[in-house]
VOGU-3710 file (C-alpha; in Angstrom, 3 decimals, decimal comma):
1> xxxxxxxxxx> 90,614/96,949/49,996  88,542/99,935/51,435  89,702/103,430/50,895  91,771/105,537/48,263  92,999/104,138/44,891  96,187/103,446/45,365  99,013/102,822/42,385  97,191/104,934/39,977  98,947/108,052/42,413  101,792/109,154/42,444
11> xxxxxxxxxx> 103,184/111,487/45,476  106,035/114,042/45,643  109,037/112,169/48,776  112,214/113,708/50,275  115,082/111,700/49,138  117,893/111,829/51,889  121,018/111,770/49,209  123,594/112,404/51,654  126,071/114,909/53,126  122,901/116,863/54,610
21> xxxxxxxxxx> 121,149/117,213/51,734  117,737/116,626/51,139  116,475/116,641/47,298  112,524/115,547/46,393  111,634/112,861/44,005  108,090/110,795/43,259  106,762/107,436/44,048  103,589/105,686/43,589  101,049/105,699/46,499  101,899/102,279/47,662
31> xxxxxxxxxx> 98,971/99,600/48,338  98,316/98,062/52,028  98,251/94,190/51,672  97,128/91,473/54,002  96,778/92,978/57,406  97,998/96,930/56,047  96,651/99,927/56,445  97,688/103,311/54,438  98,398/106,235/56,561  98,084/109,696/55,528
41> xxxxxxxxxx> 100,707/111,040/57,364  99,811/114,167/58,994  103,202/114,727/61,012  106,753/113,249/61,642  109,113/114,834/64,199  112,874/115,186/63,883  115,055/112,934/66,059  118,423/112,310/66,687  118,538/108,553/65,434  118,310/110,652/61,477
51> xxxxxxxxxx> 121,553/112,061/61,980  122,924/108,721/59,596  120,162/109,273/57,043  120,656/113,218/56,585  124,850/112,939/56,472  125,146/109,448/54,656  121,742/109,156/52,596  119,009/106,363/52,760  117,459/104,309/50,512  113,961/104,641/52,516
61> xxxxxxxxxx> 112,480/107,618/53,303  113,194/108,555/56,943  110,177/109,248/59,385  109,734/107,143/62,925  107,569/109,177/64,461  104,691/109,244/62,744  101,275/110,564/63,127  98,166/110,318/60,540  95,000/109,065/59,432  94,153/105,543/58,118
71> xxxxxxxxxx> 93,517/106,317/54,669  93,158/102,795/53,385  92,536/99,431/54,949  93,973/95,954/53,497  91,959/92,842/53,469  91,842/91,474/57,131  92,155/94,893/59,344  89,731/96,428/61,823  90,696/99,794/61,742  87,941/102,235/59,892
81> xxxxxxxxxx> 89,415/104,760/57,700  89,527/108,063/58,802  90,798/106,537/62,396  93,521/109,346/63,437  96,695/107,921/65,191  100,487/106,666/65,492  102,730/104,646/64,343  104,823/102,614/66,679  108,617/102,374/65,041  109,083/98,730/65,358
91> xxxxxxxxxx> 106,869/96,157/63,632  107,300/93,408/66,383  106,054/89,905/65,628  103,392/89,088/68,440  104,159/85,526/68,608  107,710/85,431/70,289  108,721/84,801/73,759  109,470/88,345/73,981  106,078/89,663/72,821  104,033/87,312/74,642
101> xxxxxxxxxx> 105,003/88,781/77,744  104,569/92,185/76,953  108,432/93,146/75,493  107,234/94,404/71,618  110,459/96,771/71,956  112,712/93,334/72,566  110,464/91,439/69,648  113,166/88,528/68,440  111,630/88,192/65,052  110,960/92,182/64,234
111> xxxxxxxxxx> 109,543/92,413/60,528  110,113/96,250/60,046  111,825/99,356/61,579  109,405/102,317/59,918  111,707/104,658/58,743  115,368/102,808/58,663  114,111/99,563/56,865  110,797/100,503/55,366  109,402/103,964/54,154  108,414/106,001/57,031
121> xxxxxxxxxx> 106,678/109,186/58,179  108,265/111,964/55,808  106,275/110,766/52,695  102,562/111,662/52,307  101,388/108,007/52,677  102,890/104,994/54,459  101,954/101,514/54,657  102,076/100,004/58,214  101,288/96,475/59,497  97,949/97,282/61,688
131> xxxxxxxxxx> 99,086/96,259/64,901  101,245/98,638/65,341  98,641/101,315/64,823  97,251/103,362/67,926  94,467/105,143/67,948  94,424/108,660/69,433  91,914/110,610/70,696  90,304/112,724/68,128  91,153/115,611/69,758  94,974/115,500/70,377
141> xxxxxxxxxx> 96,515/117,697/67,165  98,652/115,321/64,998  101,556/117,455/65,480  101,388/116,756/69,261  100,402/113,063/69,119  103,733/112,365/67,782  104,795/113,092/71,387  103,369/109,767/72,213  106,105/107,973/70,668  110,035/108,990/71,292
151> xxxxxxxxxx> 109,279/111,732/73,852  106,713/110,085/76,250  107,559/106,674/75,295  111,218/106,241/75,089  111,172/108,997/78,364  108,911/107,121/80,732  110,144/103,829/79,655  113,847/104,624/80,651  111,776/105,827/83,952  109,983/103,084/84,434
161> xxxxxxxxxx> 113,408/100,476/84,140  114,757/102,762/86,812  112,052/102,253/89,307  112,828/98,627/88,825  115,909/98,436/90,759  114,911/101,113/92,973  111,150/101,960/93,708  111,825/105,323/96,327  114,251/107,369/93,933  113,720/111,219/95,256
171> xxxxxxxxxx> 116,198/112,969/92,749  116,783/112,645/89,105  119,741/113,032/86,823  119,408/113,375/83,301  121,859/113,749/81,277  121,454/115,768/77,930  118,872/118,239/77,062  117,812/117,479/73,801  114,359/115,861/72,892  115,002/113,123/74,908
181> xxxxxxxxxx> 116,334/114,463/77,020  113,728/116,566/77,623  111,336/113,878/77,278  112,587/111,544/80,163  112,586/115,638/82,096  109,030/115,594/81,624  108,295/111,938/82,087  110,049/112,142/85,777  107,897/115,021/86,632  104,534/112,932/85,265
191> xxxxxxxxxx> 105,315/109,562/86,731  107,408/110,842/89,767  105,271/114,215/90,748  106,170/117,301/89,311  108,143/118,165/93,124  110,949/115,524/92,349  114,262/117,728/91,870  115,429/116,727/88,144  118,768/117,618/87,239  119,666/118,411/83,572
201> xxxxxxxxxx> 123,066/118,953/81,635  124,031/120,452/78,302  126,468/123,013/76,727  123,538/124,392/75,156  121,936/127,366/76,184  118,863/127,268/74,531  118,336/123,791/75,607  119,126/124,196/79,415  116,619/127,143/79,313  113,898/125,306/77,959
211> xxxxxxxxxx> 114,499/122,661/80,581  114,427/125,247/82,975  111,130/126,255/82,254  109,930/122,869/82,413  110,920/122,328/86,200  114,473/121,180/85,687  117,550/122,494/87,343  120,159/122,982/84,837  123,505/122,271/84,671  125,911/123,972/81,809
221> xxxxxxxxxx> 128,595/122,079/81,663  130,345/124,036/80,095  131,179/126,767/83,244  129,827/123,802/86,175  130,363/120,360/86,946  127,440/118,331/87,896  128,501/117,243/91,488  128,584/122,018/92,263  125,520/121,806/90,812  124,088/119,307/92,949
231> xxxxxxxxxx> 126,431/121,176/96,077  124,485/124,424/95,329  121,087/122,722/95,456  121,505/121,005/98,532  122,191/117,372/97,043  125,333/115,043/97,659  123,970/112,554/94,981  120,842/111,109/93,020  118,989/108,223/93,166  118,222/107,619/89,139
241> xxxxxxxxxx> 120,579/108,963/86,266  119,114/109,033/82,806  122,182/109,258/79,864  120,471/110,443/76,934  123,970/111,707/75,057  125,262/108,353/74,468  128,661/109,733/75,392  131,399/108,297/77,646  131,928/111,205/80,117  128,229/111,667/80,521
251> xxxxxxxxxx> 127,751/108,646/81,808  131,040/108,669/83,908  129,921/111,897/85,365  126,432/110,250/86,174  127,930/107,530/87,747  130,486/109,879/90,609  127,357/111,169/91,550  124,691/108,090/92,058  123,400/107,483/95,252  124,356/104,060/96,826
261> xxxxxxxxxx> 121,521/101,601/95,312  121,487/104,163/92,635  120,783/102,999/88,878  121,996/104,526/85,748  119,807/104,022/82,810  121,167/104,193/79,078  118,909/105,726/76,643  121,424/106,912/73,949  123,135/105,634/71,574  126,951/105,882/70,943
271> xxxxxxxxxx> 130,339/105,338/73,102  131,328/103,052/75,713  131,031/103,004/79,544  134,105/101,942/81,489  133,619/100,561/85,174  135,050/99,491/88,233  133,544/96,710/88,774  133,988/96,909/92,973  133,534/100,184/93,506  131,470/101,254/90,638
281> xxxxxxxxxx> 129,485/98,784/91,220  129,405/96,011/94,121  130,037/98,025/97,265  127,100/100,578/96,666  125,245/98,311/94,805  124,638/100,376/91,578  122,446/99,401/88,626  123,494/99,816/85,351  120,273/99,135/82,858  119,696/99,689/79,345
291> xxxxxxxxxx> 116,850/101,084/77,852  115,706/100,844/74,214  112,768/102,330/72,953  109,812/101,629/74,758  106,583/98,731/74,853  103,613/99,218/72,479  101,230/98,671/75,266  103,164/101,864/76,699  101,370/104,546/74,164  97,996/103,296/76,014
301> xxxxxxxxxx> 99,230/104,043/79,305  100,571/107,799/78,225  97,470/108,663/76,193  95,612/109,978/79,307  98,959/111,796/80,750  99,057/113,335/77,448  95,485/114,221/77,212  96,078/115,436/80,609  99,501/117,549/80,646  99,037/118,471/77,035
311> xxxxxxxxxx> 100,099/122,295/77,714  103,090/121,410/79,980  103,968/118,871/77,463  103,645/120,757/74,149  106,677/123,041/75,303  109,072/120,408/73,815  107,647/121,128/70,665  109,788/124,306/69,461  109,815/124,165/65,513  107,040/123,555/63,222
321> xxxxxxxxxx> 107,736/123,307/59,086  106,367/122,318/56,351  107,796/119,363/54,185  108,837/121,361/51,530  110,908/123,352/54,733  112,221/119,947/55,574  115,754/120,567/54,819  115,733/123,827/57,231  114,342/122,078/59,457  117,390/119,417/59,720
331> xxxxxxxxxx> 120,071/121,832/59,300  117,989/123,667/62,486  117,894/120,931/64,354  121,093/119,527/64,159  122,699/123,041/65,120  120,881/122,290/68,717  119,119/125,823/68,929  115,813/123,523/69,299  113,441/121,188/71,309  111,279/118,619/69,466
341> xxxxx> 111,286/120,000/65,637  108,172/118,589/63,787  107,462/118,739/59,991  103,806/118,450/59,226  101,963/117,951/56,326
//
């Protein structure tokens, strides 16, 4: 094994306990095996998928969206330490139908979700299986590497299964304005040209201005319903919708407004989605997709748009704390008075 001593160290964790709070223990520095490498974790940013781990405790340490350097390298790797990158969430197999063809984020014998079933980003060190290691650019700051992963990845991906049903889509819908949210905002601007009209909804002020800033139009739902706001722009309907809320009426008010040949894509998590199956669906031949996560091969394709738009980009990120800030920095968060909140270390 090249690198650091491991199991001799021992390194100060946050240990989720439940009801939103956040206490710190120890653990040894644990050892990459066959095909590991150690990653000094350099930052992990907040997401919505933690809202389990902060109000019902875990037994791992939360963390999928981690960025870092290889500190460590297990018998069998090809990574030299000191490589900076990230960590792709799910530790897909390689070998199965799915991942022979490309589909890592469908992987039917997944070994490892970093941060739900394994250790993840919010300790100093984690071990990761190599492949799903990506090396960054040397001089993309950790902080917004992480960017890489649920903002650019899970946003361009619900983009991209869009464009599969329908390749000309001139307006956007997405619904929610929270980090991804405004991911798939800035993901349609990237991969559809930043003159595509994107629509955006939220009760949240602070949110909906961001959004605004970023080329959105927003929608408050909370004094406007979607279909004014499209009225006042000069829009009947949209081509794409993007549900990021993972709530019922989201999606049903994504769906009165779709274009004919208009897909809806699900991104989050949550309630269900009740249709009518002729004129919901058949007679203006909607698409209703799902879209979960995003394809490894996917960070390689957004590492030049990062590289690229890294100013626009970087206005998602709103919060920066340390880890010892880290329980701040949920109770923040989960208020919604944020973007992307990121704790580095």
């Amino acid at each position: 094994m090249n690198g650091i001593i491991q199991g001799r160290q021992t390194m100060a964790i946050p240990v989720f306990k439940g009801n939103g709070k956040i206490e710190y223990g120890e653990m040894s520095v644990p050892v990459p095996g066959e095909g590991q490498l150690l990653i000094q974790v350099k930052a992990n940013a907040l997401c919505g998928s933690d809202r389990g781990q902060f109000y019902d405790g875990s037994s791992v340490t939360p963390g999928h969206e981690a960025s870092g350097i290889v500190a460590a390298a297990g018998p069998g790797t090809h990574t030299a330490i000191g490589t900076p990158g990230v960590v792709f969430l799910m530790d897909f197999c390689g070998a199965c139908r799915s991942c022979l063809q490309g589909f890592t984020n469908q992987c039917l014998r997944k070994r490892a979700d970093y941060g739900f079933s394994h250790h993840g980003g919010y300790n100093p060190y984690m071990v990761v299986n190599e492949n799903v290691f990506f090396a960054i650019d040397g001089v993309i700051p950790f902080t917004e590497a992480t960017m890489l992963l649920d903002i650019m990845g899970t946003g361009g991906h619900a983009i991209k299964r869009a464009r599969l049903v329908h390749q000309d889509i001139q307006s956007v819908l997405v619904v929610g304005a929270g980090p991804i949210g405004l991911g798939v905002l800035a993901m349609a601007k990237i991969l559809l040209g930043f003159h595509m009209p994107v629509f955006i909804t939220d009760f949240v002020p602070y949110r909906l201005e961001l959004a605004e800033k970023m080329g959105a139009i927003p929608v408050n739902l909370a004094n406007q319903t979607i279909k004014k706001a499209l009225e006042d722009a000069g829009y009947s309907d949209v081509d794409a919708a993007i549900d990021t809320s993972g709530k019922t009426a989201g999606r049903h008010g994504a769906l009165e407004v779709l274009a004919r040949r208009g897909a809806l894509v699900c991104v989050g998590h949550g309630q269900e989605l009740n249709l009518k199956v002729s004129s919901d669906l058949i007679a203006p031949e909607h698409s209703v997709l799902g879209s979960e996560y995003f394809q490894y091969q996917e960070i390689a394709e957004n590492h030049p748009l990062l590289l690229q738009h890294l100013p626009y980009l970087r206005q998602i990120i709103t919060h920066r704390f340390g880890i010892d800030r880290i329980q701040e920095a949920y109770e923040l968060f989960f208020q919604g008075d944020t973007g992307k909140v990121v704790i580095e270390q």
